[in-house]
C-alpha positions as CSV (number, residue, x, y, z in Angstrom):
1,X,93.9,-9.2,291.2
2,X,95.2,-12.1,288.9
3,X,97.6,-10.3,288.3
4,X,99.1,-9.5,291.3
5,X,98.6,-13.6,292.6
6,X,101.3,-14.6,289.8
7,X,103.7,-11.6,290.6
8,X,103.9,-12.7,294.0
9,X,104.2,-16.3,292.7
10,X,106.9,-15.2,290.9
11,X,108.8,-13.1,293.2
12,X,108.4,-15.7,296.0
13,X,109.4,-18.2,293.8
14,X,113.1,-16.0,293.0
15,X,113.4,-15.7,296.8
16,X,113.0,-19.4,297.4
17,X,115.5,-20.4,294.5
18,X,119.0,-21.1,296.0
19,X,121.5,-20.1,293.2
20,X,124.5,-22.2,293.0
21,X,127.0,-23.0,290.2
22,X,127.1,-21.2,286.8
23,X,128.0,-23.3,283.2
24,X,128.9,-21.6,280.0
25,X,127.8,-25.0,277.7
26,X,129.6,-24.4,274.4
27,X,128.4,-26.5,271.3
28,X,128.0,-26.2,267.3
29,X,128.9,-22.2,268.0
30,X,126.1,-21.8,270.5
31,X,126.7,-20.5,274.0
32,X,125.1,-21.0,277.0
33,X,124.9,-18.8,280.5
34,X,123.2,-20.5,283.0
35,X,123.3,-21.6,286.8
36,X,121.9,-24.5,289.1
37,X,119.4,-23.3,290.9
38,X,116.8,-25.5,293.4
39,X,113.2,-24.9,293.6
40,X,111.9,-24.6,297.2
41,X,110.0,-27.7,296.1
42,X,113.1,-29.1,297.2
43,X,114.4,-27.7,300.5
44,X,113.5,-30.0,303.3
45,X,113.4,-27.7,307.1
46,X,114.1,-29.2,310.5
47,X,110.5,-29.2,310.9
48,X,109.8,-31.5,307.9
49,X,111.9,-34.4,309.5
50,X,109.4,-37.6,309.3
51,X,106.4,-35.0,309.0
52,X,106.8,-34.1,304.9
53,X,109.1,-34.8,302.0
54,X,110.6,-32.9,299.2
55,X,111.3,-33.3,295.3
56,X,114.7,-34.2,294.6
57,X,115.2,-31.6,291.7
58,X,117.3,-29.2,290.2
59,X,116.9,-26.9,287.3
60,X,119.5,-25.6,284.8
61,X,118.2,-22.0,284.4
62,X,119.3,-19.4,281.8
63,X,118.7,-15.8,281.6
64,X,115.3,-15.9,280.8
65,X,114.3,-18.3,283.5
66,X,113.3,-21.1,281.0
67,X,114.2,-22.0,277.6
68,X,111.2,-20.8,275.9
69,X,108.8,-22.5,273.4
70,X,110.3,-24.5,270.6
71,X,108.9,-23.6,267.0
72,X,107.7,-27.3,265.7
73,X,107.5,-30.6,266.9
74,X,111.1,-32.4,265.0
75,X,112.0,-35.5,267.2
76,X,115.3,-33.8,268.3
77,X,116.0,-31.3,270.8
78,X,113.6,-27.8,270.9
79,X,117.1,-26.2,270.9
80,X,119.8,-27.4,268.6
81,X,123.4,-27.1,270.1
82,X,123.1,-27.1,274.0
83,X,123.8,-31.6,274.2
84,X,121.0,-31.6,276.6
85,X,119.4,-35.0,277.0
86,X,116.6,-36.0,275.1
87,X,115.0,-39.9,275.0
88,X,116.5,-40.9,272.2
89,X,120.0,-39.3,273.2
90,X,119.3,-41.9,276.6
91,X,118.3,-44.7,275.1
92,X,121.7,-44.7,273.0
93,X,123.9,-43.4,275.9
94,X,122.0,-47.0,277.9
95,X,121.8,-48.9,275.0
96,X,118.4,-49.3,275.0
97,X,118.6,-49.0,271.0
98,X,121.4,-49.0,268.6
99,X,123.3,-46.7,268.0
100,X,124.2,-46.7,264.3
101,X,126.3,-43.3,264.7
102,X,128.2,-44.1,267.4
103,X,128.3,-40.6,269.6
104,X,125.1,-40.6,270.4
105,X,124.7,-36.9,269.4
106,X,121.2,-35.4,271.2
107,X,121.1,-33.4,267.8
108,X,121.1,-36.0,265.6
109,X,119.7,-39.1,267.4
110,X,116.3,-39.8,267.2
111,X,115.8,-43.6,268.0
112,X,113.3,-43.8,270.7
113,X,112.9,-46.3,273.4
114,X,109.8,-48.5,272.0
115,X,109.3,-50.9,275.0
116,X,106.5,-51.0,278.0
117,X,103.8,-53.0,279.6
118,X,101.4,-52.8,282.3
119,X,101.2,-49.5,284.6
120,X,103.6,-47.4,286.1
121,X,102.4,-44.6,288.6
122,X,104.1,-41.2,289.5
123,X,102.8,-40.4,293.0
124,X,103.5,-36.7,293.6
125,X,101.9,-33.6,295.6
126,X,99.5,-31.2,294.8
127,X,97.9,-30.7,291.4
128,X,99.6,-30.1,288.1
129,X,96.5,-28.7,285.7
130,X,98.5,-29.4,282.0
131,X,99.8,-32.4,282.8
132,X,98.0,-34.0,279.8
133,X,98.8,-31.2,277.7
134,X,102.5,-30.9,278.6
135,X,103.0,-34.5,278.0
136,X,101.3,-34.2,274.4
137,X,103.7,-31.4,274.0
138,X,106.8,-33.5,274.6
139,X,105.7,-36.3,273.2
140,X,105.3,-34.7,270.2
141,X,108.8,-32.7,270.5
142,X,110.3,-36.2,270.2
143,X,108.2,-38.2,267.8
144,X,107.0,-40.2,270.7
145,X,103.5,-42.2,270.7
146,X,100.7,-40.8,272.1
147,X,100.6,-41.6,275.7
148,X,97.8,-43.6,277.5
149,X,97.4,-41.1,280.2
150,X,95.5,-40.7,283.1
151,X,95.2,-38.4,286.4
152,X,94.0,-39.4,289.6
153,X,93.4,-37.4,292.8
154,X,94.1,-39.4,295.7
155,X,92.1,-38.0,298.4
156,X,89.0,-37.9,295.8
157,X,89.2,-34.0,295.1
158,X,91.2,-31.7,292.7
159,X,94.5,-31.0,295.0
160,X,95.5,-27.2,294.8
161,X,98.4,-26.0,293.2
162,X,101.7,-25.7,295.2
163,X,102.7,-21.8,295.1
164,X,106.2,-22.3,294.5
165,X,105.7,-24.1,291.0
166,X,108.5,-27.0,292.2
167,X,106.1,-30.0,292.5
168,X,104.6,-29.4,288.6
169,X,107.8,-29.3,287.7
170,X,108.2,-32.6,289.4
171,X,105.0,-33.8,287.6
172,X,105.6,-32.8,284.3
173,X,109.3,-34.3,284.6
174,X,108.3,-37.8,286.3
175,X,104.9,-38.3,283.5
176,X,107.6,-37.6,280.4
177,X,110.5,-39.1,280.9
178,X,108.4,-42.1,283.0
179,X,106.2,-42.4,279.5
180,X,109.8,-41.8,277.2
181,X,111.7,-44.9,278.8
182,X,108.5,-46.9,278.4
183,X,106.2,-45.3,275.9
184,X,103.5,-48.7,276.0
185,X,103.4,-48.8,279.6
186,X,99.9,-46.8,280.6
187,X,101.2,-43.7,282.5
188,X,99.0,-42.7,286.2
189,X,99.7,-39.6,287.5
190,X,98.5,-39.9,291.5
191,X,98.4,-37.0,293.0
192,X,98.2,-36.6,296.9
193,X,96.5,-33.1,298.4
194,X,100.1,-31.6,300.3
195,X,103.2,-33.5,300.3
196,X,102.8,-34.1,303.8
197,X,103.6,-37.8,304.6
198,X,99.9,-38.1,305.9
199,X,98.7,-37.1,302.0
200,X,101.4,-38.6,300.5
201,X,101.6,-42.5,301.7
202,X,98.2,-42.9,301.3
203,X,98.5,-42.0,297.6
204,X,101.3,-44.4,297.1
205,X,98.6,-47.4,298.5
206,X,96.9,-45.9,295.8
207,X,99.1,-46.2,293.2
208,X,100.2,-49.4,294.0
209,X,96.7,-51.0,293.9
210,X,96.0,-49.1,290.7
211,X,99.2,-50.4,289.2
212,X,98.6,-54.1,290.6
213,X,95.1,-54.1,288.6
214,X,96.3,-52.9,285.4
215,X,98.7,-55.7,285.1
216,X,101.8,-54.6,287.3
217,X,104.4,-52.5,287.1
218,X,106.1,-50.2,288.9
219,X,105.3,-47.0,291.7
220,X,108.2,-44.6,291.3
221,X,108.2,-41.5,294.0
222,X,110.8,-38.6,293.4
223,X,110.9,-37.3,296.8
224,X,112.1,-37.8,300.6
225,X,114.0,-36.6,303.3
226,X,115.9,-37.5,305.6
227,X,115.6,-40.3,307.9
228,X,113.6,-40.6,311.5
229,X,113.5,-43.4,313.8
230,X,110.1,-45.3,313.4
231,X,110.4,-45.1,309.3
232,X,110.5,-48.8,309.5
233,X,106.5,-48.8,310.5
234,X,105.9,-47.1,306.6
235,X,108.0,-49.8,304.9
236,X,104.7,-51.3,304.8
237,X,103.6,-49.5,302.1
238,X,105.7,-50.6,299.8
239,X,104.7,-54.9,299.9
240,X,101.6,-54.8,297.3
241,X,102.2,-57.8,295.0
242,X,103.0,-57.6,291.9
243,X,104.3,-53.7,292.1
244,X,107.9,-52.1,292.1
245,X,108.8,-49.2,294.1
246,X,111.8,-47.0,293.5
247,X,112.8,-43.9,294.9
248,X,114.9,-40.9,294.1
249,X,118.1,-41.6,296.7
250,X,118.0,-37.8,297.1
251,X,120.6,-34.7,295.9
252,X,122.5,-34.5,298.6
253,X,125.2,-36.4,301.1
254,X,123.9,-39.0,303.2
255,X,121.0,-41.6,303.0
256,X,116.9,-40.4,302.2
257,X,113.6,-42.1,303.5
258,X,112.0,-43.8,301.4
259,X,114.8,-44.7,299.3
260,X,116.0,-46.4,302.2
261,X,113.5,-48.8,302.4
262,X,114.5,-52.2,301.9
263,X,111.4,-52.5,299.8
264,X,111.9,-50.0,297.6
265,X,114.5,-49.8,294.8
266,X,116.8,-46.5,295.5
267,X,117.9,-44.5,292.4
268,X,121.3,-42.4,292.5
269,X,122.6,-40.0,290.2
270,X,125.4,-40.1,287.6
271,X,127.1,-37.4,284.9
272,X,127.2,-37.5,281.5
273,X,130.0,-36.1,279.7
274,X,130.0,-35.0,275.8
275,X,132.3,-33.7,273.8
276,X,131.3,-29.8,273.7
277,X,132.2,-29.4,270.0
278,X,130.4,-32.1,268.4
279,X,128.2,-33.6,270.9
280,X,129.5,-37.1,271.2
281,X,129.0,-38.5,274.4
282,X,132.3,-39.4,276.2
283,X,132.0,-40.8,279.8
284,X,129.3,-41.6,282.3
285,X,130.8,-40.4,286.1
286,X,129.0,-40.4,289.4
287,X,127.4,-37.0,289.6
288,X,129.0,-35.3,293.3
289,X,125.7,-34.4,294.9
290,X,123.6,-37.9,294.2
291,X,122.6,-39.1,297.7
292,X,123.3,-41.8,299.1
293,X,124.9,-43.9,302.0
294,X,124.5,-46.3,304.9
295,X,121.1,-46.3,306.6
296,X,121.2,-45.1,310.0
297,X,117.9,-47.2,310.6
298,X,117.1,-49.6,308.0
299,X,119.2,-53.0,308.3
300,X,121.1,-54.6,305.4
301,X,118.6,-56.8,303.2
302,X,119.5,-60.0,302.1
303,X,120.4,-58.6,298.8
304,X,122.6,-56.7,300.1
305,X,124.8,-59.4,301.5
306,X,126.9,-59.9,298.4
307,X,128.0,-56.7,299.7
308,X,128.5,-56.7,303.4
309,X,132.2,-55.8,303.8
310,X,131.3,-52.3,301.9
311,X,127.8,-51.7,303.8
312,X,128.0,-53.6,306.9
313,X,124.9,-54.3,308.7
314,X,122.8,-51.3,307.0
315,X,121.1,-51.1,304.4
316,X,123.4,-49.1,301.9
317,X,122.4,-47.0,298.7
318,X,121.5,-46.2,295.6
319,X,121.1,-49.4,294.1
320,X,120.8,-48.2,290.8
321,X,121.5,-45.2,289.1
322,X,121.0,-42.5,286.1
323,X,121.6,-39.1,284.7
324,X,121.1,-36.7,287.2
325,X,123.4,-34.1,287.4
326,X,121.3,-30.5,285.9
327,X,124.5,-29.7,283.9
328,X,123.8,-32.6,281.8
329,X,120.1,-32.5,282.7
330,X,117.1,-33.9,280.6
331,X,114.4,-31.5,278.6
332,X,111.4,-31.0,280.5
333,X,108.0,-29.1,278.9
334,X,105.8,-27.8,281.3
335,X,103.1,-24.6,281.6
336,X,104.2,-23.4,284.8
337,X,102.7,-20.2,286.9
338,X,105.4,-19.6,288.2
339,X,108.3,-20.2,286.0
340,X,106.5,-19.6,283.0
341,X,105.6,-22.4,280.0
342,X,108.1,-23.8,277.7
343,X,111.1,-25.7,277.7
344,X,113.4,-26.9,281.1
345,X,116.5,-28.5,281.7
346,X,115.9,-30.4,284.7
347,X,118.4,-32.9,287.0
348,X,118.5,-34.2,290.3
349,X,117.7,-37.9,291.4
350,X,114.3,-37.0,290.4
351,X,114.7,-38.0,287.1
352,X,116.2,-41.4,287.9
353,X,113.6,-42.7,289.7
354,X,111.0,-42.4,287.2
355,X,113.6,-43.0,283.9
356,X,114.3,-45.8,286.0
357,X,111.0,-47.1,286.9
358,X,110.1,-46.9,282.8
359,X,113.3,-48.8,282.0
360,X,112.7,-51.6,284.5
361,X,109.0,-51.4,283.0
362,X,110.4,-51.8,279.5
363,X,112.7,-54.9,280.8
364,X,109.8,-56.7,280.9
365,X,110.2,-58.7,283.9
366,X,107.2,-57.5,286.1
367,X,108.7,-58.5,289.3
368,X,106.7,-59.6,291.8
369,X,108.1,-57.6,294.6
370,X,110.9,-54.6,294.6
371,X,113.2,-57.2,297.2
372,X,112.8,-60.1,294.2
373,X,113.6,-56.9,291.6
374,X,116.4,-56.4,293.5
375,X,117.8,-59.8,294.1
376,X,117.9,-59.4,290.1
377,X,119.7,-56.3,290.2
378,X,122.4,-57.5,292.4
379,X,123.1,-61.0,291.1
380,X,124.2,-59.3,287.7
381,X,126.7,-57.1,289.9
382,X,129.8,-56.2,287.7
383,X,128.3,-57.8,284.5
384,X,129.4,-55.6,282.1
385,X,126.3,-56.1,279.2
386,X,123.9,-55.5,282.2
387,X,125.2,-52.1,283.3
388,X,127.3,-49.7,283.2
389,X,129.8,-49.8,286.3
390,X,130.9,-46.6,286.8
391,X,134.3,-46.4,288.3
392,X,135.0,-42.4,288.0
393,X,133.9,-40.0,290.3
394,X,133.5,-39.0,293.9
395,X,130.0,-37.8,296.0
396,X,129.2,-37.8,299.9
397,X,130.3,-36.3,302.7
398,X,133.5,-34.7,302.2
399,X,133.6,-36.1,299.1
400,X,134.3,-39.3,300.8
401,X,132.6,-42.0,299.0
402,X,134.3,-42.8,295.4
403,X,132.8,-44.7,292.7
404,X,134.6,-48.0,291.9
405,X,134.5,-51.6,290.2
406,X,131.5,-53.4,291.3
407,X,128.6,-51.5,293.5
408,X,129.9,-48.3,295.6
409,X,127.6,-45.6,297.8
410,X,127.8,-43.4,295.1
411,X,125.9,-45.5,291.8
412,X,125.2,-48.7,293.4
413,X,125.6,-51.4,290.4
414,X,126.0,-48.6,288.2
415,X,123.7,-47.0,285.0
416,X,121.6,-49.8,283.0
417,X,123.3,-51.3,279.4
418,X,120.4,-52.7,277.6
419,X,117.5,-54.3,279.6
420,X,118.5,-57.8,280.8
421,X,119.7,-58.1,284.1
422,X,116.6,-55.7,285.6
């Protein structure tokens, strides 16, 4: 009977996949076939509108559905020769830590981000049963410290597992690369019984209070949809003192709730390119499907003003941005029902928001709201040792929206250089 649960796991899973482009990655002789694929984690229905969100995630998927187990724990990639990301290959590309080799080569780099404080929480849906392990797994993979780790179920009971495997992907992505960017912060995974907003805010009231008495930090959410009328009455949510909210600004055209939120900090998605022979990273771009745009609800903030002529009177996103695109994707480890256990490459807007939180965590700042974290962001607007202003690249409808000098709807300020400024 066992059995036959995970092999309809698995074929529903397959049916709710939506297959989209195909990459041949070519690097030290090694070549990959793979396509984009999303997880129905991710696909938000008419009927979900204001009702229930969605991850924001995409996975790069070979042949055999995942990359498979890697042999030994080596502080570089499980698999040498793909250019995937790994946190050391980030913290160069962001300048989080020197880069004495100048390429930032994921198959050679193993500097580590060695920052954190506080709390940051990962408020997701349903219940991910490895987490700890998985973590442990990747953390060893990359030679990162043990992390201080700890799962909390938000309505008081063990959620159930989501059937389409999607939301532990989710997990297991926003606990790593949350703990890689910031490997001293103390890591809470908060999990809410559905991803129904009626689970799901009260978790993040959760997570905030647990992050405001463990010393502050930041509540980072990978998931939305799109927006609906009386949003403004959850914005409430997101005003504990002494907490930072960001949110995933979503993986397609136009603006997501709660990444809208004028109390929340909205992350975008960007490309990384690398040379496909030797690794070496060569531009950062804005990635086509980040979301992103003009709130059809929320009105412009006052750090937003500096801005006005490009947003107008609504609140515009991302305001900050990072690797998202699946084709330049980040490794993942994670024992999934579904999928199987082993090795991911995983993109999408999900992985800013929590890379994000972990970097802002590692800045050291501890705002004391996401508006004042924000104000901070957007003084150091076009500052070149602050971020990275992308000015290459399209996204949005039609491909209308372009990335330019200074903050645009498709990477908002831009990808972080170093940690001032944040």
């Amino acid at each position: 009977m066992r059995k036959l649960f995970f092999c309809f796991l698995a074929v529903s899973a397959l049916l709710f996949l939506l297959p989209s482009t195909s990459l041949a990655q070519e690097g030290h002789g090694r070549t990959l076939k793979a396509r984009v694929m999303t997880p129905a984690s991710s696909i938000e229905e008419t009927s979900d509108l204001g009702v229930a969100a969605h991850t924001h995630l995409r996975m790069l998927v070979p042949s055999g559905g995942h990359f498979g187990r890697s042999v030994q724990p080596s502080e570089l990639p499980p698999f040498l020769g793909l250019f995937f990301e790994t946190p050391a290959s980030i913290a160069c590309v962001y300048h989080l830590v020197d880069d004495p080799l100048r390429g930032c080569d994921p198959d050679l780099t193993t500097q580590n981000p060695t920052g954190g404080g506080g709390a940051i929480a990962l408020v997701d849906a349903f219940d991910d049963p490895t987490a700890a392990a998985d973590l442990a797994t990747f953390s060893a993979q990359f030679g990162l410290p043990a992390a201080n780790f700890t799962v909390v179920f938000a309505s008081g009971t063990q959620p159930k597992q989501d059937p389409t495997g999607g939301w532990e992907i989710e997990e297991s992505l926003d606990i790593e690369w949350a703990h890689a960017m910031a490997p001293n912060a103390k890591i809470f995974l908060v999990e809410a019984a559905t991803n129904r907003n009626k689970d799901l805010y009260p978790a993040i009231a959760l997570a905030a209070s647990i992050v405001a008495a463990n010393g502050g930090g930041e509540v980072s959410m990978s998931f939305g949809g799109g927006e609906f009328t009386n949003e403004t009455l959850l914005d409430v949510f997101f005003n504990t003192p002494g907490v930072v909210f960001i949110a995933s600004a979503g993986d397609s055209p136009g603006p997501s709730y709660p990444s809208t939120s004028p109390d929340v900090i909205s992350a975008g998605g960007t490309t990384i390119s690398r040379d496909a022979n030797t690794g070496r990273f060569l531009l950062e771009s804005a990635w086509q499907d980040t979301g992103g745009g003009a709130s059809f609800v929320e009105p412009r903030p006052s750090f937003q003003d500096s801005i006005a002529e490009i947003v107008g009177p609504a609140r515009g996103t991302p305001d900050l941005s990072f690797d998202a695109n699946p084709n330049t994707g980040v490794w993942v480890f994670d024992t999934n029902p579904v999928f199987g256990a082993g090795w991911f490459v995983v993109g999408g807007t999900s992985v800013s928001a929590p890379s994000l939180a972990g970097i802002i965590n590692s800045a050291g700042r501890f705002s004391a709201s996401s508006q004042i974290e924000n104000h901070e962001l957007y003084r150091h607007i076009g500052e070149s040792h602050n971020f990275n202003d992308i000015t290459y690249g399209n996204c949005g409808f039609n491909i209308g929206s372009f990335a330019t000098e200074g903050w645009d709807f498709c990477t908002g300020v831009g990808s972080p250089r170093g940690l001032k400024g944040k």
